[in-house]
C-alpha positions in Angstrom: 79.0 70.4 55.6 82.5 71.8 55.4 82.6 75.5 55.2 85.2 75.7 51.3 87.3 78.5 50.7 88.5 78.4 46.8 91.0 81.1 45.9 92.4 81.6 42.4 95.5 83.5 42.9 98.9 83.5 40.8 101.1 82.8 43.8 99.2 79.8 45.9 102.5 79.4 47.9 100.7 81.9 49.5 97.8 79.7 51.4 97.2 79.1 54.2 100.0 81.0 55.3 98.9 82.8 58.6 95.6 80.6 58.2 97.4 77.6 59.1 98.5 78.6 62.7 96.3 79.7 65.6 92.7 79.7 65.6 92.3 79.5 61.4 95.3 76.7 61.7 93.4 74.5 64.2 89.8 74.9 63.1 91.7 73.6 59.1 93.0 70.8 61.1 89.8 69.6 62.6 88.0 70.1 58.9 86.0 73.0 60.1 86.9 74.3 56.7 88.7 73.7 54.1 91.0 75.6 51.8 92.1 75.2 48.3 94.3 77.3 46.3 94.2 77.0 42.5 96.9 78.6 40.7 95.3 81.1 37.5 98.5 80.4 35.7 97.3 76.3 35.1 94.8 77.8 33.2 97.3 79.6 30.9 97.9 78.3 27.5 101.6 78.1 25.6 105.6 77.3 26.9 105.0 80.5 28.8 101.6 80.3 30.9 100.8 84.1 30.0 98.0 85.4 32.2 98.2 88.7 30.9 98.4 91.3 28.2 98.8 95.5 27.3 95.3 97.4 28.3 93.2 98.8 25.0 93.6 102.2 25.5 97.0 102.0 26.5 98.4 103.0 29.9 100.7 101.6 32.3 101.3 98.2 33.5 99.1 94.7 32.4 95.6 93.6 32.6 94.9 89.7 33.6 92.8 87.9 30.2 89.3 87.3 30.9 89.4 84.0 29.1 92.1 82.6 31.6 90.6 83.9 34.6 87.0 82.1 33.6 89.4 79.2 32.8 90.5 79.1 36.7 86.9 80.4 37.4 86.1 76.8 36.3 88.2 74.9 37.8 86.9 75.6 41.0 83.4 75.2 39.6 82.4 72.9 42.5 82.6 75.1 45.0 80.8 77.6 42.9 78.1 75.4 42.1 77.7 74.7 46.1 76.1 78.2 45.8 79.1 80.0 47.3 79.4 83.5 45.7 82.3 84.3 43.9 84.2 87.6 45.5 87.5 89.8 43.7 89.3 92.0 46.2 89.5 95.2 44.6 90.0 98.6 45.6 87.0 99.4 43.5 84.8 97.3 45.5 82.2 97.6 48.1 83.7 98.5 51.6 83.7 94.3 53.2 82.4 94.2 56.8 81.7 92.3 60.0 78.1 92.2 58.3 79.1 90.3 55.8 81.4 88.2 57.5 78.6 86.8 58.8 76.5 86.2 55.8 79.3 84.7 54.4 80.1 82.4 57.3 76.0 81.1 57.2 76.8 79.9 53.7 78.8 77.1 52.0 81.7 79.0 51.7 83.7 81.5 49.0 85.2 81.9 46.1 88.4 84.1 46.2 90.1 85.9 43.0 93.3 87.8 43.5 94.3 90.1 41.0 97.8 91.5 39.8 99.2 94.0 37.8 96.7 96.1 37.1 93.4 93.8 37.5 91.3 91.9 36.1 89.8 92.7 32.3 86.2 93.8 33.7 84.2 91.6 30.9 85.2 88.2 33.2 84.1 89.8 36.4 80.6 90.9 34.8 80.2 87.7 32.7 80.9 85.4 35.7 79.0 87.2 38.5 82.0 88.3 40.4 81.4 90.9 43.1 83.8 93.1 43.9 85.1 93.9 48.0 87.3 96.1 49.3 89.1 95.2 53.2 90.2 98.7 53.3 90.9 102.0 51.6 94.4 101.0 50.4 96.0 99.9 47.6 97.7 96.3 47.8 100.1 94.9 45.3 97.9 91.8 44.8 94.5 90.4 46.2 96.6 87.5 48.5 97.2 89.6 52.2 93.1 90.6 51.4 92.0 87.3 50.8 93.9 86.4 53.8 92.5 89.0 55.9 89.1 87.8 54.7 89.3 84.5 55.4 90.5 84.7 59.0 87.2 86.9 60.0 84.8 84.5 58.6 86.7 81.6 59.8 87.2 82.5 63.2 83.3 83.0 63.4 82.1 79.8 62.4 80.9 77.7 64.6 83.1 75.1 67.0 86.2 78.0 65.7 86.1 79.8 69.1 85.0 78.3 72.4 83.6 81.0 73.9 80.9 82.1 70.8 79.4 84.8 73.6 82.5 86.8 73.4 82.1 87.9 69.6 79.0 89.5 70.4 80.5 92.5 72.3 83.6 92.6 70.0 84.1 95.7 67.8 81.3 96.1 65.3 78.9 93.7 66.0 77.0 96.1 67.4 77.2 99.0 65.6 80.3 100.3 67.8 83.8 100.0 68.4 84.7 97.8 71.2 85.3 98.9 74.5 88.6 99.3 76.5 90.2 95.7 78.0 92.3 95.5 81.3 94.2 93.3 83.1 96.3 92.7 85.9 98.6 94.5 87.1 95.4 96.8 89.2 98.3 99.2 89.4 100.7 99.6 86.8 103.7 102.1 86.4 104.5 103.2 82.9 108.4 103.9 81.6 107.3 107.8 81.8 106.6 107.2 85.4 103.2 107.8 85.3 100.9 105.1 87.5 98.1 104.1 85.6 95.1 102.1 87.2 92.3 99.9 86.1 89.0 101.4 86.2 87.9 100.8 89.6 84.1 100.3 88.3 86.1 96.6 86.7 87.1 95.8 90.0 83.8 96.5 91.7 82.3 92.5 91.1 78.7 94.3 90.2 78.1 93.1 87.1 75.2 95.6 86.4 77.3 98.8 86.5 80.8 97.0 84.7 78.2 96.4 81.6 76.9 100.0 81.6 80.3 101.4 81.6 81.6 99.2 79.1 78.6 100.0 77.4 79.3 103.9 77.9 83.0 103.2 76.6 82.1 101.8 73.3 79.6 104.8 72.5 82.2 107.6 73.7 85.2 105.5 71.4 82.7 105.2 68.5 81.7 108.5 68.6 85.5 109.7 69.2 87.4 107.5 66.7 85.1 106.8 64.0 82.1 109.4 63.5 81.0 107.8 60.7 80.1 104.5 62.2 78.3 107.0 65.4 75.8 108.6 63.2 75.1 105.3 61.6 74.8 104.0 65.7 72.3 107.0 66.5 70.2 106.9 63.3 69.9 103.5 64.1 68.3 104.4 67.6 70.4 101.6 69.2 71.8 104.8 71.6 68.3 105.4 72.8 68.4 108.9 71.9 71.7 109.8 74.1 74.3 111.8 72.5 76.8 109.5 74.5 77.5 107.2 77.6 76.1 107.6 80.8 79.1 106.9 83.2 82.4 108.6 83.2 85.8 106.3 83.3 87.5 107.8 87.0 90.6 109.8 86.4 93.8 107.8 87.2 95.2 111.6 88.8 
Protein backbone atom coordinates (compact mmCIF):
# COMPACT_ATOMS: atom_id res chain seq x y z
CA UNK A 1 0.00 0.00 0.00
CA UNK A 2 0.91 3.49 -0.88
CA UNK A 3 2.06 5.48 2.07
CA UNK A 4 -1.02 8.96 1.56
CA UNK A 5 -0.20 12.20 2.73
CA UNK A 6 -3.56 14.46 2.81
CA UNK A 7 -3.00 18.14 3.71
CA UNK A 8 -5.76 20.68 3.98
CA UNK A 9 -4.16 23.93 3.67
CA UNK A 10 -5.44 27.39 2.20
CA UNK A 11 -2.60 27.76 -0.23
CA UNK A 12 -2.03 24.03 -2.00
CA UNK A 13 0.25 25.88 -4.61
CA UNK A 14 2.27 25.10 -1.93
CA UNK A 15 2.69 21.08 -2.40
CA UNK A 16 4.96 19.28 -3.13
CA UNK A 17 7.11 22.11 -3.37
CA UNK A 18 10.63 20.94 -2.07
CA UNK A 19 8.90 17.44 -1.81
CA UNK A 20 8.99 17.07 -5.44
CA UNK A 21 12.86 17.21 -5.96
CA UNK A 22 15.47 14.92 -4.48
CA UNK A 23 14.85 12.12 -2.44
CA UNK A 24 10.87 13.08 -1.47
CA UNK A 25 10.65 14.00 -5.50
CA UNK A 26 11.82 10.63 -6.72
CA UNK A 27 10.40 8.23 -4.09
CA UNK A 28 6.51 10.49 -5.40
CA UNK A 29 7.60 9.53 -8.81
CA UNK A 30 7.98 5.89 -8.22
CA UNK A 31 4.49 5.96 -6.03
CA UNK A 32 6.25 5.34 -2.87
CA UNK A 33 3.81 7.86 -1.60
CA UNK A 34 1.48 9.87 -2.61
CA UNK A 35 0.44 13.43 -1.96
CA UNK A 36 -2.70 15.29 -2.15
CA UNK A 37 -3.43 18.83 -1.30
CA UNK A 38 -7.01 19.83 -0.63
CA UNK A 39 -7.62 23.40 -0.64
CA UNK A 40 -9.99 24.40 3.01
CA UNK A 41 -11.30 27.24 0.96
CA UNK A 42 -13.55 24.47 -1.47
CA UNK A 43 -15.20 23.91 1.49
CA UNK A 44 -16.21 27.59 1.99
CA UNK A 45 -19.74 28.56 1.35
CA UNK A 46 -20.85 32.13 -0.51
CA UNK A 47 -19.28 34.46 -3.67
CA UNK A 48 -16.50 34.88 -1.24
CA UNK A 49 -15.22 31.37 0.12
CA UNK A 50 -14.76 32.87 3.83
CA UNK A 51 -12.85 30.45 5.98
CA UNK A 52 -12.74 32.70 8.76
CA UNK A 53 -14.32 35.06 11.30
CA UNK A 54 -13.53 37.69 14.57
CA UNK A 55 -12.51 35.44 17.92
CA UNK A 56 -15.44 35.51 20.85
CA UNK A 57 -13.73 37.40 23.22
CA UNK A 58 -12.21 39.68 20.95
CA UNK A 59 -8.58 40.11 20.23
CA UNK A 60 -6.45 40.49 17.37
CA UNK A 61 -6.52 38.85 14.05
CA UNK A 62 -9.12 35.81 12.70
CA UNK A 63 -9.90 32.43 13.77
CA UNK A 64 -10.54 29.64 10.91
CA UNK A 65 -14.63 28.18 11.37
CA UNK A 66 -14.84 24.84 12.64
CA UNK A 67 -17.63 24.00 10.38
CA UNK A 68 -15.38 24.60 7.16
CA UNK A 69 -12.46 22.94 8.49
CA UNK A 70 -14.61 19.60 9.29
CA UNK A 71 -15.97 20.31 5.79
CA UNK A 72 -12.19 19.86 4.26
CA UNK A 73 -11.73 17.33 7.18
CA UNK A 74 -14.17 15.27 4.98
CA UNK A 75 -13.16 15.57 2.04
CA UNK A 76 -10.17 13.80 2.64
CA UNK A 77 -12.25 11.28 4.55
CA UNK A 78 -10.50 8.40 2.74
CA UNK A 79 -7.38 8.70 3.90
CA UNK A 80 -8.74 9.21 7.32
CA UNK A 81 -10.73 6.24 7.24
CA UNK A 82 -7.42 4.16 6.10
CA UNK A 83 -6.71 4.70 9.87
CA UNK A 84 -4.18 7.55 9.32
CA UNK A 85 -4.30 9.98 12.27
CA UNK A 86 -5.18 13.32 11.61
CA UNK A 87 -2.17 15.89 12.86
CA UNK A 88 -2.53 20.28 13.11
CA UNK A 89 0.91 21.84 13.30
CA UNK A 90 0.59 24.20 16.09
CA UNK A 91 2.85 25.81 18.30
CA UNK A 92 0.66 24.51 21.04
CA UNK A 93 1.42 21.11 20.19
CA UNK A 94 3.42 18.32 21.41
CA UNK A 95 7.22 18.69 20.52
CA UNK A 96 7.15 16.15 16.93
CA UNK A 97 10.22 13.81 16.82
CA UNK A 98 12.35 11.25 15.01
CA UNK A 99 10.12 8.89 17.32
CA UNK A 100 7.35 9.67 15.77
CA UNK A 101 8.53 9.80 12.43
CA UNK A 102 8.72 6.47 12.70
CA UNK A 103 5.42 5.52 13.97
CA UNK A 104 4.03 7.54 11.43
CA UNK A 105 6.10 6.06 8.58
CA UNK A 106 4.84 2.20 9.90
CA UNK A 107 1.30 3.41 9.14
CA UNK A 108 -0.90 4.28 6.19
CA UNK A 109 0.00 7.62 6.07
CA UNK A 110 -1.31 11.36 7.48
CA UNK A 111 -3.53 13.71 7.56
CA UNK A 112 -2.07 17.34 7.51
CA UNK A 113 -4.13 20.65 8.64
CA UNK A 114 -2.39 24.00 8.28
CA UNK A 115 -3.67 26.80 9.99
CA UNK A 116 -3.70 30.75 9.42
CA UNK A 117 -4.39 33.68 11.04
CA UNK A 118 -4.68 32.94 14.30
CA UNK A 119 -5.80 29.02 14.21
CA UNK A 120 -8.02 26.88 14.21
CA UNK A 121 -11.56 27.37 16.40
CA UNK A 122 -10.50 24.51 19.05
CA UNK A 123 -14.12 22.84 19.00
CA UNK A 124 -13.14 21.18 15.31
CA UNK A 125 -9.78 19.98 16.51
CA UNK A 126 -11.48 18.24 19.73
CA UNK A 127 -14.57 17.05 17.76
CA UNK A 128 -12.56 15.53 14.89
CA UNK A 129 -9.65 13.95 16.91
CA UNK A 130 -7.03 16.19 15.71
CA UNK A 131 -3.71 16.07 17.58
CA UNK A 132 -1.76 18.82 17.79
CA UNK A 133 2.52 18.82 16.78
CA UNK A 134 4.85 21.24 17.09
CA UNK A 135 8.38 20.95 14.49
CA UNK A 136 9.94 23.50 16.68
CA UNK A 137 9.66 26.22 19.22
CA UNK A 138 8.87 28.95 16.77
CA UNK A 139 6.15 30.66 15.48
CA UNK A 140 5.31 30.25 11.61
CA UNK A 141 2.99 32.31 9.71
CA UNK A 142 1.04 29.22 8.57
CA UNK A 143 1.24 25.32 9.01
CA UNK A 144 2.65 24.80 5.09
CA UNK A 145 6.84 25.04 5.69
CA UNK A 146 5.81 22.52 8.99
CA UNK A 147 3.93 20.21 7.10
CA UNK A 148 6.68 20.28 4.61
CA UNK A 149 9.27 19.74 7.05
CA UNK A 150 7.14 16.78 8.35
CA UNK A 151 6.62 15.10 5.42
CA UNK A 152 10.25 15.02 4.18
CA UNK A 153 11.42 13.04 7.60
CA UNK A 154 8.79 10.41 7.37
CA UNK A 155 9.22 10.11 3.73
CA UNK A 156 12.69 9.78 3.43
CA UNK A 157 12.38 6.90 6.00
CA UNK A 158 10.18 4.67 4.26
CA UNK A 159 11.19 1.91 2.91
CA UNK A 160 12.84 1.63 -0.88
CA UNK A 161 13.20 5.99 -0.16
CA UNK A 162 16.98 5.61 0.74
CA UNK A 163 19.28 2.93 -0.58
CA UNK A 164 21.40 2.51 2.09
CA UNK A 165 18.45 2.03 5.14
CA UNK A 166 21.72 1.12 7.53
CA UNK A 167 22.82 4.70 7.43
CA UNK A 168 19.68 6.15 9.26
CA UNK A 169 20.42 4.22 12.18
CA UNK A 170 23.51 6.22 13.36
CA UNK A 171 21.94 9.48 12.11
CA UNK A 172 21.12 12.14 14.75
CA UNK A 173 18.50 10.98 17.22
CA UNK A 174 17.89 7.60 16.43
CA UNK A 175 19.67 6.76 19.21
CA UNK A 176 19.08 8.92 21.79
CA UNK A 177 22.15 11.31 20.58
CA UNK A 178 23.21 13.79 18.21
CA UNK A 179 25.12 12.45 15.39
CA UNK A 180 28.60 12.40 15.29
CA UNK A 181 31.18 14.57 13.34
CA UNK A 182 31.53 13.63 9.23
CA UNK A 183 34.90 14.02 7.19
CA UNK A 184 36.06 13.93 4.03
CA UNK A 185 38.80 14.39 1.75
CA UNK A 186 40.92 16.63 1.62
CA UNK A 187 43.10 14.55 4.82
CA UNK A 188 44.68 17.98 5.08
CA UNK A 189 42.81 20.98 4.56
CA UNK A 190 43.86 24.72 4.99
CA UNK A 191 41.17 27.10 6.06
CA UNK A 192 40.90 31.04 4.67
CA UNK A 193 42.27 31.94 8.40
CA UNK A 194 45.24 29.84 7.56
CA UNK A 195 44.80 27.46 10.05
CA UNK A 196 45.49 23.57 8.69
CA UNK A 197 42.88 21.45 9.93
CA UNK A 198 43.11 17.57 9.64
CA UNK A 199 40.87 14.56 9.75
CA UNK A 200 40.88 12.56 12.77
CA UNK A 201 43.60 10.29 12.26
CA UNK A 202 41.65 7.39 14.22
CA UNK A 203 39.16 7.83 10.49
CA UNK A 204 42.12 7.09 8.56
CA UNK A 205 43.35 4.13 10.71
CA UNK A 206 41.11 1.23 8.45
CA UNK A 207 40.30 -0.53 12.10
CA UNK A 208 36.91 -0.54 12.17
CA UNK A 209 36.60 -1.38 15.93
CA UNK A 210 38.25 1.85 17.29
CA UNK A 211 36.55 4.38 14.19
CA UNK A 212 33.02 3.04 15.83
CA UNK A 213 34.12 3.71 19.45
CA UNK A 214 35.24 7.15 18.61
CA UNK A 215 32.31 7.97 16.68
CA UNK A 216 30.49 6.52 19.33
CA UNK A 217 32.52 8.79 21.96
CA UNK A 218 31.71 11.94 19.56
CA UNK A 219 28.05 11.64 19.60
CA UNK A 220 27.92 11.38 23.58
CA UNK A 221 30.45 14.36 24.15
CA UNK A 222 28.12 16.59 21.26
CA UNK A 223 24.97 15.40 22.94
CA UNK A 224 26.05 16.18 26.13
CA UNK A 225 27.71 19.58 24.88
CA UNK A 226 24.92 20.91 22.55
CA UNK A 227 21.77 19.62 23.85
CA UNK A 228 21.75 18.61 27.71
CA UNK A 229 18.39 17.92 27.66
CA UNK A 230 18.43 15.14 25.17
CA UNK A 231 22.02 13.82 27.59
CA UNK A 232 20.11 13.27 30.72
CA UNK A 233 17.37 11.67 28.84
CA UNK A 234 20.60 9.35 27.08
CA UNK A 235 21.94 8.61 30.71
CA UNK A 236 18.65 7.92 32.52
CA UNK A 237 18.05 5.73 29.77
CA UNK A 238 21.34 3.73 30.76
CA UNK A 239 22.13 3.48 26.95
CA UNK A 240 25.72 5.37 28.19
CA UNK A 241 26.48 2.46 30.44
CA UNK A 242 26.90 4.54 33.36
CA UNK A 243 29.86 6.82 31.72
CA UNK A 244 29.58 10.47 32.18
CA UNK A 245 31.01 10.66 28.49
CA UNK A 246 33.12 9.03 25.64
CA UNK A 247 35.95 7.06 26.08
CA UNK A 248 38.41 8.29 23.39
CA UNK A 249 39.64 11.75 22.86
CA UNK A 250 39.48 13.40 19.11
CA UNK A 251 43.70 14.22 18.54
CA UNK A 252 44.33 17.92 18.48
CA UNK A 253 44.91 19.23 14.98
CA UNK A 254 48.04 21.62 16.88
Amino acid sequence: MTWQATVLTLFPEMFPGPLGISLAGRALERKLWALEAINIRDSAPGKHRSVDDEPFGGGPGMVMRPDIVEAALLSGAETVDQGAPILYLSPRGVPFTQTRVRDLAQGPGVVLLCGRYEGVDARVIEASGIEEVCVGDFVLSGGEIAAIALLDAVVRVLPGVIGDAQSLNEESFEQGLLEYSQYTRPEIWTAKDGTVRKVPEVLTSGHHGNIAKWRQSMAEQETRNRRPDMWEKYIKSGSSGGKEGGGMKEKSDE
